[in-house]
Backbone of each chain as ProteinMPNN parsed JSONL, in Angstrom:
{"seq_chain_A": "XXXXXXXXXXXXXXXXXXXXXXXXXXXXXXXXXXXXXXXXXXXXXXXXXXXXXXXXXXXXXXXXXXXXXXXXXXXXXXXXXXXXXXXXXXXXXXXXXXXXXXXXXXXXXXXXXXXXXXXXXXXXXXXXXXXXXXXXXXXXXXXXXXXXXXXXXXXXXXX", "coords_chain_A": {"N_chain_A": [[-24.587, 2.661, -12.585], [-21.495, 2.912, -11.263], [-18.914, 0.601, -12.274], [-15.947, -1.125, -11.259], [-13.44, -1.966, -13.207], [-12.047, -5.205, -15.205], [-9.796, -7.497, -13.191], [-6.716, -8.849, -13.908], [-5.054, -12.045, -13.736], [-1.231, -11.847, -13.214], [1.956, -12.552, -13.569], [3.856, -12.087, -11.079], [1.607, -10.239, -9.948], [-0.844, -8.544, -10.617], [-3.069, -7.172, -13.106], [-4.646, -4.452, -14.587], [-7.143, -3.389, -17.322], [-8.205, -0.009, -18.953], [-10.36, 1.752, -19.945], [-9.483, 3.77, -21.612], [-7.527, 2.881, -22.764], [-4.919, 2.399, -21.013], [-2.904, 0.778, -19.349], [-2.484, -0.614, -15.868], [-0.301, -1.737, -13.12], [-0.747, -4.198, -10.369], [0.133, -4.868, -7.248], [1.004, -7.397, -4.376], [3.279, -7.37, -1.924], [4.778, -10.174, 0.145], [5.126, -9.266, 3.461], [5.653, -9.942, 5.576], [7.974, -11.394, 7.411], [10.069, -9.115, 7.414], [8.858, -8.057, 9.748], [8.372, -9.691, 11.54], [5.969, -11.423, 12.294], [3.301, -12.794, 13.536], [1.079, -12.552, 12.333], [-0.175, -12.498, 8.849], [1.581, -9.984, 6.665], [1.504, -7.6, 4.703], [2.811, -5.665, 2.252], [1.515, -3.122, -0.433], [0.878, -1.423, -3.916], [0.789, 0.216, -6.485], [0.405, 1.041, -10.158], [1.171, 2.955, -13.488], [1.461, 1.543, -16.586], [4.057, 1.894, -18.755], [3.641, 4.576, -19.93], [3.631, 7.804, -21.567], [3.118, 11.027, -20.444], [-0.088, 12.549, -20.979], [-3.012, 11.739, -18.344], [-5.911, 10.811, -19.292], [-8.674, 11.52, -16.79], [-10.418, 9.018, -14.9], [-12.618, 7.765, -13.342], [-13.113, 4.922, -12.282], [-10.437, 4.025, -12.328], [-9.737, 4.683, -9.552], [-12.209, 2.982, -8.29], [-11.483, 0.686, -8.827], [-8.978, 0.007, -7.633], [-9.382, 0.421, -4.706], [-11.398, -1.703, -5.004], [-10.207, -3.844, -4.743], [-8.593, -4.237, -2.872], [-10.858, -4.373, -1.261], [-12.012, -6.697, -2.102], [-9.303, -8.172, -1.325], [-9.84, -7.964, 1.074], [-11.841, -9.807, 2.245], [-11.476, -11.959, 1.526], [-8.792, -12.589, 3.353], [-7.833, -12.026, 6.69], [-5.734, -10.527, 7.089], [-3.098, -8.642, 6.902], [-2.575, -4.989, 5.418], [-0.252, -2.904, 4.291], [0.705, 0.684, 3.689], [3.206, 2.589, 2.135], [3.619, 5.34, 0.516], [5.316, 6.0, -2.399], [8.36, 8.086, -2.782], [10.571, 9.269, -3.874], [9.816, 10.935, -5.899], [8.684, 13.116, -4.481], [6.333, 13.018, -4.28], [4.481, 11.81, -2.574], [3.076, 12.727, -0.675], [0.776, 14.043, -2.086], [0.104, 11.368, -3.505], [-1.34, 9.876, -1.35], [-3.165, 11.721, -0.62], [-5.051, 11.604, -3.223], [-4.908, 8.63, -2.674], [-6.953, 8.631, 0.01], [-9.033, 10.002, -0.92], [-9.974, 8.544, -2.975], [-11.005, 6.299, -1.325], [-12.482, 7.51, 1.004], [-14.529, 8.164, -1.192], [-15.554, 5.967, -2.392], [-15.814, 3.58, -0.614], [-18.479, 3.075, -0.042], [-19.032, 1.274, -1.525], [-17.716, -1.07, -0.743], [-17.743, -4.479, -0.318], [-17.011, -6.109, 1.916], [-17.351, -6.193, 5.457], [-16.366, -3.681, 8.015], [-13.9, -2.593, 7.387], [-10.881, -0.84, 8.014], [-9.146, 2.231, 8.217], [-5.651, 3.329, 9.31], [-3.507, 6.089, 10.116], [-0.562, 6.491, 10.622], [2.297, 8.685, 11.386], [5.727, 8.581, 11.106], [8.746, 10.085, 12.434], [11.805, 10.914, 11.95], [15.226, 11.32, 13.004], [16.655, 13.077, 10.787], [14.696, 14.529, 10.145], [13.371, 13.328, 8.531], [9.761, 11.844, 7.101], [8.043, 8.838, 7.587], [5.176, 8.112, 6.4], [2.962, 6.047, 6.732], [0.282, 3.688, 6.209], [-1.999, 1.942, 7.13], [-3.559, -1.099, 6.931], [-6.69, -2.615, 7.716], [-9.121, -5.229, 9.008], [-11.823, -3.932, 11.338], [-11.637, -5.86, 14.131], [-8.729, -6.306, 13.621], [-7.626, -4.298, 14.139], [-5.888, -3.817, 16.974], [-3.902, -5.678, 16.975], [-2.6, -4.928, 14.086], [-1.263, -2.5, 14.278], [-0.147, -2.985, 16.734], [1.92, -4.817, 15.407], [3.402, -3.207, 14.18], [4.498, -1.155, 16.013], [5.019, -3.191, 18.145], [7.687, -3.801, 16.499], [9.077, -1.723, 17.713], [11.208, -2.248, 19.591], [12.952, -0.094, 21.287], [13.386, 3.127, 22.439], [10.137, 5.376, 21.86], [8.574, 8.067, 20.932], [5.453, 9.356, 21.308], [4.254, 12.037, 19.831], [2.069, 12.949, 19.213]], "CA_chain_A": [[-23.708, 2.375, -11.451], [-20.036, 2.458, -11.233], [-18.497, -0.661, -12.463], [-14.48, -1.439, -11.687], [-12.624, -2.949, -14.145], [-11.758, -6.607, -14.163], [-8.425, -7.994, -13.327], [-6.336, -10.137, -14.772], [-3.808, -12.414, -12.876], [-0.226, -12.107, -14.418], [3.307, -12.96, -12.835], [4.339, -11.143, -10.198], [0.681, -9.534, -9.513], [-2.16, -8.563, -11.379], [-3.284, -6.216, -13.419], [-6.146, -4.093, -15.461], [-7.023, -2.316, -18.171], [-8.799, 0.836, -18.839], [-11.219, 2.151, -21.229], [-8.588, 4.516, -22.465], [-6.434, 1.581, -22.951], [-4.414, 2.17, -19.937], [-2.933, -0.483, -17.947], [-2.277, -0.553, -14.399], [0.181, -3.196, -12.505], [-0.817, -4.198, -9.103], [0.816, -5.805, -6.508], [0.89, -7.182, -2.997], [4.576, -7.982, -1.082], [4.429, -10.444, 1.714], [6.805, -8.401, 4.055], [5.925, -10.749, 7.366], [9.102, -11.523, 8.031], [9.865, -7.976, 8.302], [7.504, -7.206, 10.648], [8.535, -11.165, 12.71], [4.469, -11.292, 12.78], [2.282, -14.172, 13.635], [-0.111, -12.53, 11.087], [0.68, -12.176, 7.508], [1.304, -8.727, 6.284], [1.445, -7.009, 3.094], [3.213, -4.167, 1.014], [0.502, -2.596, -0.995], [1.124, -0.715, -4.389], [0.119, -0.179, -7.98], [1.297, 2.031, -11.3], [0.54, 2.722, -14.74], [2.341, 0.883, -17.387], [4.657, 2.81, -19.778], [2.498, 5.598, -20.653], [3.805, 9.286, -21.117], [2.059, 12.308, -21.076], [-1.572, 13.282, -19.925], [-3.5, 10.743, -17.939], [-7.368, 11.123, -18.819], [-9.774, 11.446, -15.463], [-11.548, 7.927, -15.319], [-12.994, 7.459, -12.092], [-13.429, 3.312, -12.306], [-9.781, 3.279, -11.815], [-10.017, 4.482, -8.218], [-12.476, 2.345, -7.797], [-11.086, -0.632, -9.062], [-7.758, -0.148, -6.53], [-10.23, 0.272, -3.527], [-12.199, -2.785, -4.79], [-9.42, -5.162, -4.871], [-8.333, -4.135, -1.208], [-12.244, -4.982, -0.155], [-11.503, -8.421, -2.598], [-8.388, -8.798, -0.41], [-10.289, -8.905, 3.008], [-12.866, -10.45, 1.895], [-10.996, -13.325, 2.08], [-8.39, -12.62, 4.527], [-7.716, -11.296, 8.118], [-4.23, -10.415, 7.216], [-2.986, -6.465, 7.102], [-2.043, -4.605, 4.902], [0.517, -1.385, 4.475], [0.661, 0.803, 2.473], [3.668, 3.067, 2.207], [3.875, 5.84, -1.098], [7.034, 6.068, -2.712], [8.982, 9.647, -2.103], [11.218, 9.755, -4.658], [9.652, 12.413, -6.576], [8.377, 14.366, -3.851], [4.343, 12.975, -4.398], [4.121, 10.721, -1.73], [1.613, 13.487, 0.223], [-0.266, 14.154, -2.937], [-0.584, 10.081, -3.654], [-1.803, 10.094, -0.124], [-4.674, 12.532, -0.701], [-5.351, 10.792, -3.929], [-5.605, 7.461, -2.083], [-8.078, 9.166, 1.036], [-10.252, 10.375, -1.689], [-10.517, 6.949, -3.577], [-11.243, 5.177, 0.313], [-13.203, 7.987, 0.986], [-15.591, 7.7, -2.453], [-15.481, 4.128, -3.003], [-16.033, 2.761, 0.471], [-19.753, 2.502, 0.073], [-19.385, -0.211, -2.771], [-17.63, -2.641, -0.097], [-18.748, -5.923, 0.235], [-16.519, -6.709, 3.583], [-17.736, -4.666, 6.594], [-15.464, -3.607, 9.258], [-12.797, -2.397, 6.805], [-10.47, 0.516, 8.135], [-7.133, 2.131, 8.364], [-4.823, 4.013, 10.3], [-2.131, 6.333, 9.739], [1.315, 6.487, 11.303], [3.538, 9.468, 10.672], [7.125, 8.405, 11.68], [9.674, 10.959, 11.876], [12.985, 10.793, 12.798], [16.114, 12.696, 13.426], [17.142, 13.771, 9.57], [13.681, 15.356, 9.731], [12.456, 13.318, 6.986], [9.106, 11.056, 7.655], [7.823, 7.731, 6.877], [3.904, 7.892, 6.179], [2.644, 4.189, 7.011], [-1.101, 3.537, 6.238], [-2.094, 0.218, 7.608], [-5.382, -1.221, 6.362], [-7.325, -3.51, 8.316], [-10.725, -5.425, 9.341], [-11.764, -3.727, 12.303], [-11.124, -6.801, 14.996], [-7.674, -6.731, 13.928], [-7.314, -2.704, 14.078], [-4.867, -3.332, 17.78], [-2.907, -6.603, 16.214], [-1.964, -4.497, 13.126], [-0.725, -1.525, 15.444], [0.907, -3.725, 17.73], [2.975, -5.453, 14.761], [4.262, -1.327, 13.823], [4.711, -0.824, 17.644], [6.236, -4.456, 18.681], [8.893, -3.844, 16.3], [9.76, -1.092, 17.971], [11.438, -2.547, 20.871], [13.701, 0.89, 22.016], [12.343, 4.283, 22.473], [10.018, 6.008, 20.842], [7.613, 9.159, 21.359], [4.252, 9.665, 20.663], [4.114, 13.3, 19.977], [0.147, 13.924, 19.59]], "C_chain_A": [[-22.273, 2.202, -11.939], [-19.205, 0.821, -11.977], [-16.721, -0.424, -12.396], [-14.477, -2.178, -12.531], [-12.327, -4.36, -13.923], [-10.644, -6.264, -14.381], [-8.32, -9.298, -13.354], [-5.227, -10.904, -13.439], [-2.484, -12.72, -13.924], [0.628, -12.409, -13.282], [3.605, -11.77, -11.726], [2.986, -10.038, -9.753], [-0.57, -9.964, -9.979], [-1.981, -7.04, -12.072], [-4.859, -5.734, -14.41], [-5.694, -2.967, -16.318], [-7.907, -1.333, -18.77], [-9.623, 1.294, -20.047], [-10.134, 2.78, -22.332], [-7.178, 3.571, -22.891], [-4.918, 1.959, -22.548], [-4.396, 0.901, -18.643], [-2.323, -0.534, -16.46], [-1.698, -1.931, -13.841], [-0.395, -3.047, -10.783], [-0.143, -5.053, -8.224], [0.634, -5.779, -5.177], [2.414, -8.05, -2.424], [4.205, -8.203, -0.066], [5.893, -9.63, 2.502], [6.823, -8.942, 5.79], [7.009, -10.989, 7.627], [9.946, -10.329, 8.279], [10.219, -7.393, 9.545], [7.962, -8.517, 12.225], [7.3, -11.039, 13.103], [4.251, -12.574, 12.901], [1.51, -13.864, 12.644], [0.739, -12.251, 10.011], [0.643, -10.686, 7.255], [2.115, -8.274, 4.818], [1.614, -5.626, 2.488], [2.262, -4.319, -0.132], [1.281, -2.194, -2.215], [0.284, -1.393, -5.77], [0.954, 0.738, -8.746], [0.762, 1.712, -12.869], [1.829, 2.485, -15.181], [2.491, 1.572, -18.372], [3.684, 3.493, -20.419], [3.297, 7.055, -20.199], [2.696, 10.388, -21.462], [0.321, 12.569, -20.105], [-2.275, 12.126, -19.532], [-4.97, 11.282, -18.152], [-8.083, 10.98, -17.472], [-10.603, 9.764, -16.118], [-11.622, 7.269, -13.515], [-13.395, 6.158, -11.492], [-11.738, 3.407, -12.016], [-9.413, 3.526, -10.301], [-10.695, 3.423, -7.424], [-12.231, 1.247, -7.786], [-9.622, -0.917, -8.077], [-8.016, -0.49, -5.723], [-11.068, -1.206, -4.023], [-11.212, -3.895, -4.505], [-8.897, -4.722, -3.517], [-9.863, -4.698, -0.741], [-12.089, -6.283, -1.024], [-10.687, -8.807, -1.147], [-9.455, -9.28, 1.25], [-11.289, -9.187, 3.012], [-12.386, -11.947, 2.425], [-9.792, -13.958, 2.839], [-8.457, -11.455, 5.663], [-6.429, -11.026, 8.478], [-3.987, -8.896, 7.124], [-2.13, -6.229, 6.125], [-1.553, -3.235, 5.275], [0.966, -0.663, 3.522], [1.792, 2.358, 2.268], [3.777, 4.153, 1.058], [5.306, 6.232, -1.445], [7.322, 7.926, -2.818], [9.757, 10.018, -2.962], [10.961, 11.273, -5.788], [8.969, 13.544, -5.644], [6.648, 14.327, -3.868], [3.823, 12.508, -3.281], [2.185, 12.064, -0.685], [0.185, 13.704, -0.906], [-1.178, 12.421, -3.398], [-1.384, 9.721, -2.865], [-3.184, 10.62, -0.23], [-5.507, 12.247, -2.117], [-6.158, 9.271, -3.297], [-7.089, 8.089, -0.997], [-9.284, 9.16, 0.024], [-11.128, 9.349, -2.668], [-11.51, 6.331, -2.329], [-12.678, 5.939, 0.091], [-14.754, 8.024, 0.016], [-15.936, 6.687, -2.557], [-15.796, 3.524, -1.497], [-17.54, 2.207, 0.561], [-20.053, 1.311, -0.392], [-18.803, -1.611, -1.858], [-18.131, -3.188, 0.233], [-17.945, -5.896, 1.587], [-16.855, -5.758, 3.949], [-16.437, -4.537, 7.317], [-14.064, -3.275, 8.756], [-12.289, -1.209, 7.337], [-8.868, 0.857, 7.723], [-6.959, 3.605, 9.264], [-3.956, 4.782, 9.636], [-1.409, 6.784, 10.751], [2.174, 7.26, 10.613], [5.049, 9.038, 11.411], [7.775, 9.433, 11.223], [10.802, 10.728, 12.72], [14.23, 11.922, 12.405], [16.46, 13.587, 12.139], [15.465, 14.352, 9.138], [12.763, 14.964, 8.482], [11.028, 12.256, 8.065], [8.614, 10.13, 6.773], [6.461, 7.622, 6.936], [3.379, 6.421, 5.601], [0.768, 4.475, 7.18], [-1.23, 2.216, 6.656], [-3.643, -0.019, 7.477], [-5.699, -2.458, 7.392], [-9.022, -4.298, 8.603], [-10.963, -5.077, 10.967], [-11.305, -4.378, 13.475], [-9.468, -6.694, 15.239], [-6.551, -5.219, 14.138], [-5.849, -3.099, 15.611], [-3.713, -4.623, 17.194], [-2.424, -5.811, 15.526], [-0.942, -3.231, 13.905], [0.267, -2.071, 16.357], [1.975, -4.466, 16.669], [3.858, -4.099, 14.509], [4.832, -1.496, 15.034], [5.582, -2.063, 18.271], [7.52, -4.579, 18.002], [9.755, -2.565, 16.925], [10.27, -1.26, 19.227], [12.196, -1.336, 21.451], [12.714, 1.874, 22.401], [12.12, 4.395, 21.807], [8.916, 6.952, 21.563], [6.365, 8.903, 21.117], [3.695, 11.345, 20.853], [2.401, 14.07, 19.882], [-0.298, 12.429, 19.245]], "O_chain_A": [[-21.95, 1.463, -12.869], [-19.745, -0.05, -11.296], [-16.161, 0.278, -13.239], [-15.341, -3.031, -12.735], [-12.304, -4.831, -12.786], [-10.201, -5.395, -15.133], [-9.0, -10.296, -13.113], [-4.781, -10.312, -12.457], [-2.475, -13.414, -14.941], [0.163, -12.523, -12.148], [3.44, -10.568, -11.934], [3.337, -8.988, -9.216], [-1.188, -11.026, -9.908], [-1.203, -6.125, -11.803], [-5.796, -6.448, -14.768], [-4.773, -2.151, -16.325], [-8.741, -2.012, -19.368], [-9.217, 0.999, -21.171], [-9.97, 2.432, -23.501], [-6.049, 3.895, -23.257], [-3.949, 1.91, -23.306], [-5.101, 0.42, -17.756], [-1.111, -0.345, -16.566], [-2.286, -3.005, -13.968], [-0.43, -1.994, -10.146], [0.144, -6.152, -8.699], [0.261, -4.769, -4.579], [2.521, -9.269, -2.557], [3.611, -7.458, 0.713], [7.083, -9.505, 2.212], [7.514, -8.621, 6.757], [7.073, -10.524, 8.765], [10.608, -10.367, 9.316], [11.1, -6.743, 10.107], [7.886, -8.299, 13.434], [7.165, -10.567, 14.232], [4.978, -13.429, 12.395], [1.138, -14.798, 11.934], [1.918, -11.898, 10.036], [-0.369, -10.103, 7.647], [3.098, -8.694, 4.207], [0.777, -4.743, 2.299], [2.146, -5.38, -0.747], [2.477, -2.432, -2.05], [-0.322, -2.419, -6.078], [1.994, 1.212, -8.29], [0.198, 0.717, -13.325], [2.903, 2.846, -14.701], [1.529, 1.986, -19.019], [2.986, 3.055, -21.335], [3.548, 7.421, -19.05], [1.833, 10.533, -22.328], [-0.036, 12.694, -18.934], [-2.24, 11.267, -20.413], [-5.369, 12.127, -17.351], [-7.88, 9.832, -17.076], [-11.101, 9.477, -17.206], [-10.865, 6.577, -12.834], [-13.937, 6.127, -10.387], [-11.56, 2.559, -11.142], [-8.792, 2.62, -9.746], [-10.276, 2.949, -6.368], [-12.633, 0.561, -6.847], [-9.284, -2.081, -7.862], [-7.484, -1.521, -5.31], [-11.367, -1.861, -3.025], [-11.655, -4.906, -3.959], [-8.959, -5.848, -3.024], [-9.901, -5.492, 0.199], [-12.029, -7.209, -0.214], [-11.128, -9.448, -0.193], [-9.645, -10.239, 1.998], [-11.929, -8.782, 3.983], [-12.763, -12.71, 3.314], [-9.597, -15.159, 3.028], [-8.963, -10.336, 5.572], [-5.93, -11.141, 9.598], [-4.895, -8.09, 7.327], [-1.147, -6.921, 5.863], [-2.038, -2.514, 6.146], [1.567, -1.143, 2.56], [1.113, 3.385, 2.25], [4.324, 3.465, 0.196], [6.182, 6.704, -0.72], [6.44, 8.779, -2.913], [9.837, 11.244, -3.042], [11.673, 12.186, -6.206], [8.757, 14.69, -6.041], [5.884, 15.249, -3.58], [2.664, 12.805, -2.993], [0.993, 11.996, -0.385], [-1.009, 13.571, -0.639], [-2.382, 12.216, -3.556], [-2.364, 9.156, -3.352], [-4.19, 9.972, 0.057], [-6.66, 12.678, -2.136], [-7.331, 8.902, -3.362], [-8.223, 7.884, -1.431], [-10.289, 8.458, 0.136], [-12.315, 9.311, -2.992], [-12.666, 5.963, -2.536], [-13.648, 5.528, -0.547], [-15.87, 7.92, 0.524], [-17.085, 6.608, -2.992], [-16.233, 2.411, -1.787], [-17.821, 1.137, 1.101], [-20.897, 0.497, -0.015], [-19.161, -2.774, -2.041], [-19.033, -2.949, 1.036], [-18.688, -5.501, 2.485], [-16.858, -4.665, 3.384], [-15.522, -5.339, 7.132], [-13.092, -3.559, 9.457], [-13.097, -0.283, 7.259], [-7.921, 0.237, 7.237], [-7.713, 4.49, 9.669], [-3.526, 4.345, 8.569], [-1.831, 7.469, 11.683], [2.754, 6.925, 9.579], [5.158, 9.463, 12.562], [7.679, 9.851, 10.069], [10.787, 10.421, 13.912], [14.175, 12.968, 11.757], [16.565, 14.798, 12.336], [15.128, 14.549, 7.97], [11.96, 15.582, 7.783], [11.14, 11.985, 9.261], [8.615, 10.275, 5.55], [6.25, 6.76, 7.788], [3.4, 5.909, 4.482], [0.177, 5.199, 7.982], [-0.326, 1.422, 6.394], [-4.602, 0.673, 7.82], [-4.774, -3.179, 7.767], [-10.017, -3.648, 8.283], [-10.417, -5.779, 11.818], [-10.507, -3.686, 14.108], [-8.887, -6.852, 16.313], [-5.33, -5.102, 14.237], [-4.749, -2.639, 15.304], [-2.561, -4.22, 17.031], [-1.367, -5.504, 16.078], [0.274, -3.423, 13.902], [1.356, -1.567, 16.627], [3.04, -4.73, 17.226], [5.07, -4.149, 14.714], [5.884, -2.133, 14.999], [6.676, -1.889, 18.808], [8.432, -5.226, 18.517], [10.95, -2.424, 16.662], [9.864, -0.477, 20.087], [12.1, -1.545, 22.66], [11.528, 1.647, 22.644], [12.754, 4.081, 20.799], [8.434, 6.627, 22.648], [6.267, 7.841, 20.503], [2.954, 11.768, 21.74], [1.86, 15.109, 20.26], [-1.49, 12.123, 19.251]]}, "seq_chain_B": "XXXXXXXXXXXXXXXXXXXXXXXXXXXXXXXXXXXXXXXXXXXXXXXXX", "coords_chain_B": {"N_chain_B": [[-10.721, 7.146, 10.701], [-7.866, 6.836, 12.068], [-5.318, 9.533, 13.426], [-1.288, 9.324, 13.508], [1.265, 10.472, 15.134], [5.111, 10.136, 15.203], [7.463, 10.592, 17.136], [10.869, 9.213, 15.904], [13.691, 7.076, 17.105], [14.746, 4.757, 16.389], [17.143, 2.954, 14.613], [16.94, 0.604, 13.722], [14.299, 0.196, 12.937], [13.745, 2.383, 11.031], [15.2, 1.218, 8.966], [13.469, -0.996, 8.187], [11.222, 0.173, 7.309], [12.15, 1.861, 5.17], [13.575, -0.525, 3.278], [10.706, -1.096, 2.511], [9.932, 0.807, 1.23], [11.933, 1.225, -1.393], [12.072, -1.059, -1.882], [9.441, -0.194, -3.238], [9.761, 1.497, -4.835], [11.673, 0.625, -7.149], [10.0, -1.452, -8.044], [8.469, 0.431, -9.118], [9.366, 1.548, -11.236], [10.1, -0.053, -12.964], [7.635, -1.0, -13.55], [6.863, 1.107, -15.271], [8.677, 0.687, -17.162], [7.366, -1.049, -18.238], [7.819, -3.509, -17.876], [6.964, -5.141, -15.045], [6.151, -7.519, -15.191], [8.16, -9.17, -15.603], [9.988, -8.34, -13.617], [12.781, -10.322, -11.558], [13.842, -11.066, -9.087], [14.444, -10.624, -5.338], [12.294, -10.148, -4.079], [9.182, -10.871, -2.308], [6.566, -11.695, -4.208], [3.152, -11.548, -4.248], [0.018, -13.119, -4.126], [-2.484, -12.781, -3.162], [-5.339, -13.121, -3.632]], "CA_chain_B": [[-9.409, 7.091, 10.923], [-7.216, 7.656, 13.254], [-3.712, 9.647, 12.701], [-0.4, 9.365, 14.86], [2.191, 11.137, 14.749], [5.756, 9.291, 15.974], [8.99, 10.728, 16.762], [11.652, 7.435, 16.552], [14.984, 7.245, 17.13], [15.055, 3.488, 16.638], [17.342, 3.272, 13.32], [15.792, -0.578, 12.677], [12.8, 0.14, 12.162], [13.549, 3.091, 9.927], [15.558, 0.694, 7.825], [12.224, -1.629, 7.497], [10.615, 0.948, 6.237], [13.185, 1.886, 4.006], [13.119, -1.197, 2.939], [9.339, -1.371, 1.818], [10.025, 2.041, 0.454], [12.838, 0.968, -1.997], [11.448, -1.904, -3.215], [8.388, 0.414, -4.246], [10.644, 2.802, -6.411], [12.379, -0.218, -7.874], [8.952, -1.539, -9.002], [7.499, 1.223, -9.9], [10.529, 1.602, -12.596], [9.862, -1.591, -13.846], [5.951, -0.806, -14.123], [6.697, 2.053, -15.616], [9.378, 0.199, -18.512], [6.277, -1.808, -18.612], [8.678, -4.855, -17.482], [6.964, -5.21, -14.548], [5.683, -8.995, -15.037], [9.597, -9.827, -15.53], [11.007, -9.39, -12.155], [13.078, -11.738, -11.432], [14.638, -10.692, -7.838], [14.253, -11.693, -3.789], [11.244, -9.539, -3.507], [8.193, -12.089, -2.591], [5.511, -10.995, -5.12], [2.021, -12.525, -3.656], [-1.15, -13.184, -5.129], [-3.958, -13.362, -2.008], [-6.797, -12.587, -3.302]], "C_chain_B": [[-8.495, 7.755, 11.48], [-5.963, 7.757, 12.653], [-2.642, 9.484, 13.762], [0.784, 9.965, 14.175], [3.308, 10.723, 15.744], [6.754, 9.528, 15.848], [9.565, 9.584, 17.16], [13.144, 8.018, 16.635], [15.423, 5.952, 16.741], [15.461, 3.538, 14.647], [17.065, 1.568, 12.879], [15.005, -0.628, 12.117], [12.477, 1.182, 11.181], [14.144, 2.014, 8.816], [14.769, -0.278, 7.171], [11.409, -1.319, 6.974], [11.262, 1.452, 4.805], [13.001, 0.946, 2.782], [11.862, -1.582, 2.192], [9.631, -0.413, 0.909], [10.898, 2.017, -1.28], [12.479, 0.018, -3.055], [10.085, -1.391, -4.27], [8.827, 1.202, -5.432], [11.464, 1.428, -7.133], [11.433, -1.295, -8.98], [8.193, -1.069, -9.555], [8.036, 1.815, -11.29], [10.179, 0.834, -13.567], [8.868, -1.69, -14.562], [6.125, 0.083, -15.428], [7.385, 1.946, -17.557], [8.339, -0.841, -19.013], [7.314, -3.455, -18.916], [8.358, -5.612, -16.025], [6.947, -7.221, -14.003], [7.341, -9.985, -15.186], [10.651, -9.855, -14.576], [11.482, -10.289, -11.867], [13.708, -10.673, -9.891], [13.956, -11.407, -6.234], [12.66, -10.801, -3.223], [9.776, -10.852, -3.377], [7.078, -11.283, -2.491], [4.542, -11.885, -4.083], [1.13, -12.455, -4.609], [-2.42, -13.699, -3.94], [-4.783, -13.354, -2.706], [-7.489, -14.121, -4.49]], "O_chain_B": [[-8.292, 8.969, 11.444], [-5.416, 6.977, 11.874], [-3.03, 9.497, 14.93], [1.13, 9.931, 12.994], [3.025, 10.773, 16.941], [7.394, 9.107, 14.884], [9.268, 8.932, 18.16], [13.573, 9.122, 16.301], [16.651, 5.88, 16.712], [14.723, 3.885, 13.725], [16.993, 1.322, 11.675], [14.758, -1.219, 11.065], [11.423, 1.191, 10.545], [13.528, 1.965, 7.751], [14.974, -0.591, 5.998], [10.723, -2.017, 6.227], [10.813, 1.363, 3.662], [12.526, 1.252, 1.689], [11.969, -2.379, 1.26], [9.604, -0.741, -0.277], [10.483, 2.716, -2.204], [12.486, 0.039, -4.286], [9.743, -1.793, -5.382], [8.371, 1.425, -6.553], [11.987, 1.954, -8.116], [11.745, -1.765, -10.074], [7.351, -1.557, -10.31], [7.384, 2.37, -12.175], [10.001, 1.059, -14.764], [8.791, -2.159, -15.697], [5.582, -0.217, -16.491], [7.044, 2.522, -18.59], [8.478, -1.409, -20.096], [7.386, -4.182, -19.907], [9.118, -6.506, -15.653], [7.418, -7.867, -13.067], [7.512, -11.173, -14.916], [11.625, -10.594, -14.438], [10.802, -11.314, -11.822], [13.91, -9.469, -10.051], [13.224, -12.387, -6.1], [12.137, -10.928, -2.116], [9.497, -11.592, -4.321], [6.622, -10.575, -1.594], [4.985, -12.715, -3.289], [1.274, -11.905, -5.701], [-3.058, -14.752, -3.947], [-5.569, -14.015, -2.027], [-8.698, -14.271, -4.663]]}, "name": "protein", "num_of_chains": 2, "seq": "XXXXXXXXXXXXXXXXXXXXXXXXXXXXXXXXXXXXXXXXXXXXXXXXXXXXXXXXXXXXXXXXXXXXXXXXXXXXXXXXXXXXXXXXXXXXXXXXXXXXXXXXXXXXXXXXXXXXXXXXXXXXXXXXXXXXXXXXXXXXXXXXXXXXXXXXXXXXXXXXXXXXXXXXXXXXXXXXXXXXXXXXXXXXXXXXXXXXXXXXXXXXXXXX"}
């Protein structure tokens, strides 16, 4: 069977480390104030630590990303979001990276009722903001409504 | 999972995304100088779990 990695708790996160003695930072930003939520909510992310060059395939650290999101709502009912950074032009490929982790790894969760959403925002300079929002099912229209209540002006919903 | 697709015009709420967005490339620098545990800035790190 599969086994994730453990993690460690360090300053400013956590992190783990890999057979191939690769380490990975993780982190969660409270960004409720934001958002002006009643619930707490949370910037998502992770990254490997100074390493150049070829990344071996090791399929525990997918699962160890996805396990620590089913950790997280395990023991809360707070939301997370999970935005990929754009600067180099990956953000769609990190994207289909992440799906395929969720996708694989979802069987091993302990919490039930875990999902997510995505939200393409686009606006006028044609660029878009790809917003994943994770949740425990119950709180699937709360998390939606914190995206959506900040948007007090117009806005579309094109499909 | 459900997808949506959302034309905005509302330039707040692009700049809160922005926002999340920014601070991810600014820590993913950091990760990456393998300085990440030395942040010092206004970003509020958490630790739920």
């Amino acid at each position: 069977m599969l086994v994730p990695y453990n993690i460690s708790v360090v300053d400013n996160g956590y992190e783990f480390t890999t057979k191939n003695n690769l380490t990975y930072s993780v982190y969660f930003i409270d960004i409720t104030e934001t958002f002006q939520s009643q619930v707490k909510v949370y910037s998502f992310g992770f990254g490997l630590v100074n390493h150049a060059g070829e990344i071996p395939p090791d399929e525990r650290v997918g699962h160890t990303v996805t396990k620590i999101l089913d950790d997280f709502f395990c023991v809360n009912d707070d939301i997370i979001l999970y935005v990929p950074m754009e600067s180099d032009g990956k953000e769609k490929e990190r994207l289909r990276l992440f799906d395929i982790w969720w996708a694989t790894y979802k069987k091993y969760f302990v919490c039930e009722n875990l999902d997510k959403d995505r939200i393409e925002f686009r606006y006028e300079s044609n660029k878009d903001f790809i917003v994943t929002i994770f949740f425990k099912e119950p709180q699937r229209q709360p998390a939606l409504e914190i995206l959506y209540g900040s948007l007090p002006e117009i806005w579309d919903e094109s499909k | 999972m459900k997808t949506k697709v959302i034309n905005i015009r509302n330039t707040e709420f692009i700049k809160k995304i922005q926002k999340i967005v920014d601070e991810k490339e600014f820590i993913y620098q950091k990760i990456k100088e393998g300085k990440f545990k030395e942040i010092k800035s206004d970003i509020k790190f958490a630790r739920p779990l």
